[in-house]
LONUGU-518721 format. One line per field, with one value per residue: x, y, z of N, C-alpha, C in turn; residue number from 1. Coordinates in pm, whole numbers, plus 32768, in hexadecimal, padded with zeros to 4 digits. Each point is the difference from the previous one (the first is absolute). Layout:
! LONUGU-518721
nxx c(X/...)
nyy c(Y/...)
nzz c(Z/...)
caxx c(X/...)
cayy c(Y/...)
cazz c(Z/...)
cxx c(X/...)
cyy c(Y/...)
czz c(Z/...)
i c(NUM/...)
! end
This chain:
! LONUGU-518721
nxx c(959A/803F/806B/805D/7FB7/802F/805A/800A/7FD1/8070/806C/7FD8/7FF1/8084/8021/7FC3/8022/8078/7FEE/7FC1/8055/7FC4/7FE7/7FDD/8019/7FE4/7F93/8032/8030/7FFA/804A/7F8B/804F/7FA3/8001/8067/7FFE/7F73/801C/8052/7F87/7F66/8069/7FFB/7F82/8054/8055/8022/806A/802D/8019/801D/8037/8080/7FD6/80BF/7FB9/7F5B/804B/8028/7F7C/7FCD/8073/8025/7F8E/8016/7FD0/8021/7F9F/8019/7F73/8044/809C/7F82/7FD5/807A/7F9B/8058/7FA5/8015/7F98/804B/7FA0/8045/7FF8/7FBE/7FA8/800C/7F67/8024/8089/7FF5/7FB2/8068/8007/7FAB/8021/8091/8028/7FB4/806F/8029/8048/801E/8036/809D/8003/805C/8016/7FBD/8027/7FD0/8042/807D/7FB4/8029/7FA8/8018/8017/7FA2/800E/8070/7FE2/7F98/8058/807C/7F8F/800F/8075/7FE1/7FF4/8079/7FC7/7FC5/806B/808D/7FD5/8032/806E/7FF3/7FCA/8016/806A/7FCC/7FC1/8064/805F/7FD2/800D/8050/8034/7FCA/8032/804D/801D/7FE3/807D/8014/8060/7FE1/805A/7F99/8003/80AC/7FDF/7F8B/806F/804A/7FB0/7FDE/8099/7FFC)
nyy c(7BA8/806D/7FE0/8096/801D/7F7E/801F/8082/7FC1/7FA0/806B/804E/7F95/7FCE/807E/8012/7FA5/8040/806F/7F90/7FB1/802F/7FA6/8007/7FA2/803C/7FFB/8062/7FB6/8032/8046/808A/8058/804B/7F8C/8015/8096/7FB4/7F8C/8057/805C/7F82/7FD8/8065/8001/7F9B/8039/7FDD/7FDA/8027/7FBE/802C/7F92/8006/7F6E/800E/8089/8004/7FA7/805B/804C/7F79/7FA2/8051/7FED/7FA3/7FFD/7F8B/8006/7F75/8014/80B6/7FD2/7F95/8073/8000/8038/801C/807B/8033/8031/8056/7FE0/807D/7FC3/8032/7FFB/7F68/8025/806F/7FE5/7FAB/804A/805B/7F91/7FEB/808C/7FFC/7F64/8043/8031/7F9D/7FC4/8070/8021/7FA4/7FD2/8024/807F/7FCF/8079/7FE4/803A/8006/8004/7FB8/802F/7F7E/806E/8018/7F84/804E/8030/7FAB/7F98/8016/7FE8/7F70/8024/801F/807D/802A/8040/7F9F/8005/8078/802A/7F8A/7FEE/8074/7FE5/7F91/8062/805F/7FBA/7FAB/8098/8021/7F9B/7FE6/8071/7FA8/7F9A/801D/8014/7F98/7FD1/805C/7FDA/7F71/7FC4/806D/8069/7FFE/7FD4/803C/805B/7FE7/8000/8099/8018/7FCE)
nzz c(0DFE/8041/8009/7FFF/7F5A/7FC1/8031/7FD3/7F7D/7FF4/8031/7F53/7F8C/8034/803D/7FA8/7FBE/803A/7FE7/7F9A/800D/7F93/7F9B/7F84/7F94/7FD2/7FB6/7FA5/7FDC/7F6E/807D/7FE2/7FBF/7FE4/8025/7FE3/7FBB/7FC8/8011/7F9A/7FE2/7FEA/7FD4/7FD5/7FC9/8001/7FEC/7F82/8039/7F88/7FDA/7F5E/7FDB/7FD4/7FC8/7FD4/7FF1/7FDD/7FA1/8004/7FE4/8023/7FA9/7FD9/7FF8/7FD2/7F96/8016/7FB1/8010/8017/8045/801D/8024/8043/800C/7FC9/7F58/7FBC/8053/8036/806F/803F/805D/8086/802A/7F9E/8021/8007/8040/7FDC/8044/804B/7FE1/802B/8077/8022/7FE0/8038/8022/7FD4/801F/7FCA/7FB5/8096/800E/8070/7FFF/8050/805C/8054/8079/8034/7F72/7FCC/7FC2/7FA2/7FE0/7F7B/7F6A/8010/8068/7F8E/8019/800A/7F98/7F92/8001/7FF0/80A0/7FD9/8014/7FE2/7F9C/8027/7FF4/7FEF/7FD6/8020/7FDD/7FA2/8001/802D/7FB6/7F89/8042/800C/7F9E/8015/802C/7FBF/7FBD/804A/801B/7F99/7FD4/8070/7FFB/7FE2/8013/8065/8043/7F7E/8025/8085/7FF9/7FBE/805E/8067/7FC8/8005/8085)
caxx c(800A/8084/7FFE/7FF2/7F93/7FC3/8026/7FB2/7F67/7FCB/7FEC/7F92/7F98/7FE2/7FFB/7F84/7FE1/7FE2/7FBE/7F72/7FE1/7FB9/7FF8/7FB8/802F/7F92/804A/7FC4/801E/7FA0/7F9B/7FED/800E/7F87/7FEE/8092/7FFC/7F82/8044/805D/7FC8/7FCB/8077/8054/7F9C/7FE1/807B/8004/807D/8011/809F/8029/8098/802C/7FE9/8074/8009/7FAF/8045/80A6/7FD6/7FC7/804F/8026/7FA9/7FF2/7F86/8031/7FC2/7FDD/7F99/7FDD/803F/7FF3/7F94/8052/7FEB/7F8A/7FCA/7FEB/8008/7FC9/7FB9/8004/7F8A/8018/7FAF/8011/7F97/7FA2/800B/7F90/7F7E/8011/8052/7F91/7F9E/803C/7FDB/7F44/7FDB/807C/8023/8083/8074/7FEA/8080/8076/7FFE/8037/8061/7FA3/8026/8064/7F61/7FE4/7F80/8031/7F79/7F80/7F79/8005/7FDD/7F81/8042/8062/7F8D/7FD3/8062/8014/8068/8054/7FD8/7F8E/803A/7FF0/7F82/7F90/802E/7FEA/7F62/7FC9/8010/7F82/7F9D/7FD3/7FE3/7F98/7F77/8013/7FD6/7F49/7FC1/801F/7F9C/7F6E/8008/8017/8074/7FE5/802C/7FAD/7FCF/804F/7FEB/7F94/7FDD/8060/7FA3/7F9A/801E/8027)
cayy c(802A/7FAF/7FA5/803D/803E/7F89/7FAE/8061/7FCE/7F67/8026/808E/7FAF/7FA2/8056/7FD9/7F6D/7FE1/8076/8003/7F6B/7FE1/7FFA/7FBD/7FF0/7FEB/800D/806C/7FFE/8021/805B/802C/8064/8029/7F8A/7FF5/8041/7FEE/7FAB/8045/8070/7FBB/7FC3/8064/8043/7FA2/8013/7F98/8014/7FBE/7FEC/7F7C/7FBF/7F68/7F9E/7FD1/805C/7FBE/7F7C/801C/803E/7F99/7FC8/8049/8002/7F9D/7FDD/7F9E/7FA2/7FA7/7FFE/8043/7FFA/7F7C/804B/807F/7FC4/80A7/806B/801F/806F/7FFA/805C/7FFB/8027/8031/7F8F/7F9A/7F96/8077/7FE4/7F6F/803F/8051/7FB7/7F98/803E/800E/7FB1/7FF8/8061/7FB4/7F7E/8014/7FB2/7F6F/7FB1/7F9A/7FAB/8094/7FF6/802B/7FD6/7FA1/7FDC/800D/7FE3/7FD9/7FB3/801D/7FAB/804E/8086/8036/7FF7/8097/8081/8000/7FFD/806E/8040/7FE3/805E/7FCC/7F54/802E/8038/7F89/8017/808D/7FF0/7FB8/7FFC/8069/7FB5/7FCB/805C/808C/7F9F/8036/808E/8022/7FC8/805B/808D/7FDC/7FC8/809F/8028/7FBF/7F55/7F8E/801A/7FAF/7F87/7FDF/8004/7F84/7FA3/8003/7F8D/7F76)
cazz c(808B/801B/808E/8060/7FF8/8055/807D/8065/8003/8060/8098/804E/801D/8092/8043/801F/805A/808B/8026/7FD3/8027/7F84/7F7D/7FA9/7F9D/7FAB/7F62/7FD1/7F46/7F9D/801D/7FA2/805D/802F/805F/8055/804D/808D/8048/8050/8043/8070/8075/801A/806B/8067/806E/7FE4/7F8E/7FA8/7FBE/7FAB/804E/7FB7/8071/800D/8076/8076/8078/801C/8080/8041/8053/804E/8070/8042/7FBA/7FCC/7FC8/7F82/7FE3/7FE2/7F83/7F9E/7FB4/7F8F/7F6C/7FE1/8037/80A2/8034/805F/8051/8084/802E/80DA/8012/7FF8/7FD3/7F9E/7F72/7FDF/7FBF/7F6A/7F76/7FE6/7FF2/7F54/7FAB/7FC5/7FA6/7FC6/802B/8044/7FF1/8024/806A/7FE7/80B0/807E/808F/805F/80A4/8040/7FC5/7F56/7FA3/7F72/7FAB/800C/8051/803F/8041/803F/80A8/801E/8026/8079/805D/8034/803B/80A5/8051/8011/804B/80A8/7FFA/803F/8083/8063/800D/8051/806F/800A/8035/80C2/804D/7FE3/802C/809A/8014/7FCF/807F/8064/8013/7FCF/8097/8063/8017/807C/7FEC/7FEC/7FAD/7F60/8008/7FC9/7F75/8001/8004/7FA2/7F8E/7FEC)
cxx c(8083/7FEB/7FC3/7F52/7F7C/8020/7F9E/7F60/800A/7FFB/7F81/7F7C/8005/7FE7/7F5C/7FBA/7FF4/7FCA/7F83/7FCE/7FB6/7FF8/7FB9/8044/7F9D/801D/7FAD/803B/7F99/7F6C/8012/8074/7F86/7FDC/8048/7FE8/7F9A/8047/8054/7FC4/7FD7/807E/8020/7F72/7FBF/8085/8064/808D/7FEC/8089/8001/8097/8009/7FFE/8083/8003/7FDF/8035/807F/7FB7/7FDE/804F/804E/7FB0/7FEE/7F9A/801E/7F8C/8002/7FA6/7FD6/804E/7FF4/7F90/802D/8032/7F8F/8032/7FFD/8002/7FCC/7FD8/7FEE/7F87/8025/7F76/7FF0/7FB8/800A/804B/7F9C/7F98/800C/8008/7F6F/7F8D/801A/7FAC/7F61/8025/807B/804A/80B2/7FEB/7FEA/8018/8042/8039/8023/8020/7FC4/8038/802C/7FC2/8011/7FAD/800C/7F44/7FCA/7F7D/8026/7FB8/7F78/8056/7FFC/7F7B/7FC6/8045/7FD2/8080/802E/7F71/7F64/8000/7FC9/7F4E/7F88/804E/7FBB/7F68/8008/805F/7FB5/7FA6/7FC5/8004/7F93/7F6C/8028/7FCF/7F8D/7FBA/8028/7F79/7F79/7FA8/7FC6/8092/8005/8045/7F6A/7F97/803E/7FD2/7F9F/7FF5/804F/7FA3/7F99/803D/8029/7F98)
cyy c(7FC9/7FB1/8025/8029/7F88/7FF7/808B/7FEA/7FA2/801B/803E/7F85/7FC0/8045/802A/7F98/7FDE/8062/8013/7F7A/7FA0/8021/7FE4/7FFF/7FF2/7FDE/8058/7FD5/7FFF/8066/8060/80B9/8016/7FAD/7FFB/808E/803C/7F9F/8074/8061/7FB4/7FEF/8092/8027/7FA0/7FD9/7F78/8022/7F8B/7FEA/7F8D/8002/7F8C/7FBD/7FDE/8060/7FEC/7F74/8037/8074/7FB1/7FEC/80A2/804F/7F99/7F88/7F90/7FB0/7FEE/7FF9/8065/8034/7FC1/807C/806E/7FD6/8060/8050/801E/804D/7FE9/8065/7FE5/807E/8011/7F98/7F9F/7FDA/808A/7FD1/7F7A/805B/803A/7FA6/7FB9/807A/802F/7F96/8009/8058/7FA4/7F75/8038/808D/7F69/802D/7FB0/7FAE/8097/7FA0/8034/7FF0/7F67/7F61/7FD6/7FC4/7FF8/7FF7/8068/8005/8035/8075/7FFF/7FD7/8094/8085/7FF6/7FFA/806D/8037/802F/808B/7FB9/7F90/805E/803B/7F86/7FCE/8034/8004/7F88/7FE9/8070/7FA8/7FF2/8076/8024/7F72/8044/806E/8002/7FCE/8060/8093/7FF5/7FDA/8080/7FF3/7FC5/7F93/7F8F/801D/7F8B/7F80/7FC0/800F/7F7D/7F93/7FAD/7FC2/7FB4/7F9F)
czz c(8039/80B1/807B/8044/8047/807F/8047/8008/8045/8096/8053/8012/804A/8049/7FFA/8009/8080/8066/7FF7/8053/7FB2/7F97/7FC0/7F69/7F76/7F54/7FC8/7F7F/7FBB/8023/7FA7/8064/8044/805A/806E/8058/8048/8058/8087/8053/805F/8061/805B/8049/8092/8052/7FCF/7F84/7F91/7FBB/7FB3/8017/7FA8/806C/803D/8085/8067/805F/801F/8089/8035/803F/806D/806A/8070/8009/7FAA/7FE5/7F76/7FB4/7FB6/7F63/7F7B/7F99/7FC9/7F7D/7FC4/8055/8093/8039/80AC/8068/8078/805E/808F/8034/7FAF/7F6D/7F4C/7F6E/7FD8/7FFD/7FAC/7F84/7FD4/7FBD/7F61/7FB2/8005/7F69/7F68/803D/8081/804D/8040/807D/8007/808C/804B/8064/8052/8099/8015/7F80/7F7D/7FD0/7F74/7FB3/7FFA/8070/807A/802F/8035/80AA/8023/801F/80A7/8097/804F/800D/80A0/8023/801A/804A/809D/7FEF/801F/808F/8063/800B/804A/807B/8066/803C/808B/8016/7FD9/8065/8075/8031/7FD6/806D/805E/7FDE/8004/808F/8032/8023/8095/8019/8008/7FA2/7F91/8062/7FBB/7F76/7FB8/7FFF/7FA3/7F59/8007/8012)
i c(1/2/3/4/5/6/7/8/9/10/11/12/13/14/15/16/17/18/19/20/21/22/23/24/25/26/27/28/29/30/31/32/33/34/35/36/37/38/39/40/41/42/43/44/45/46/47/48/49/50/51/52/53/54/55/56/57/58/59/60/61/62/63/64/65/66/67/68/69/70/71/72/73/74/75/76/77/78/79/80/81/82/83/84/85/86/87/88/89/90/91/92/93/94/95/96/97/98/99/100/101/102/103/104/105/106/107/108/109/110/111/112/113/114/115/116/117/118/119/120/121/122/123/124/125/126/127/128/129/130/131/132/133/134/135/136/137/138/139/140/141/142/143/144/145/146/147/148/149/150/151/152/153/154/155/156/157/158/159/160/161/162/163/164/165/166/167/168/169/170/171/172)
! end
């Protein structure tokens, strides 16, 4: 591969690096083909890019992303492949839901909103991470919450100030 041909992979991957805001780095070595490309459909039927990448690539998109960890570089080594997501947690569930059927793939470390997760022993955190839409969605319910009491006192009142007085009353 000549120079040129790297430097256009190392851009297009930072370029999704930072467009994705997350990562995940995994190890797929000594997988079987047939393994690898269930790996790839599940990824592809759950909104979930996949990309194997020499690891020299993957830290030259890092660092040119802006992604300067140490930690995360200390795990480029082998095989690597990585997988990006619009939601946070879904490659950690794909990966936990692979390994009931095999030992690989590993995790090696992801990147999560600024976030790095070095290890194996990671991924039940990462399954359990809400994602930004399950974050706003418990927000909103419980800023729901006090109104919808209100309006239930209010109607339940006759639509009265001294109907919600008393329904007021009655819980406290």
């Amino acid at each position: 591969m000549r120079k040129e041909e790297k430097q256009e992979i190392v851009l297009a991957l930072a370029e999704q690096i930072k467009s994705y805001g997350n990562f995940y780095i995994t190890d797929t070595a000594e997988l079987s083909v047939e393994k690898v490309n269930n790996i790839r459909r599940k990824c592809f039927e759950q909104g979930i890019e996949i990309k194997a990448v020499k690891n020299t690539l993957i830290k030259k998109a890092l660092i040119e992303a802006g992604v300067d960890e140490e930690e995360i570089f200390g795990t480029l080594k082998g095989a690597s492949t990585m997988m990006f997501s619009e939601v946070a947690n879904a490659p950690a569930k794909l990966i936990k839901e692979l390994r009931k059927s095999g030992e690989k793939p590993l995790l090696k470390a992801a990147f999560i909103e600024a976030t790095a997760f070095v290890g194996d022993n990671q991924l039940t955190a990462l399954v359990n991470l809400k994602s930004k839409n399950e974050l706003i969605a418990d927000v909103i319910a419980a800023l729901e919450s006090p109104a919808k009491n209100v309006i239930s006192a209010l109607q339940s009142g006759g639509n009265t100030v001294a109907g919600l007085v008393k329904a007021l009353e009655e819980r406290g």
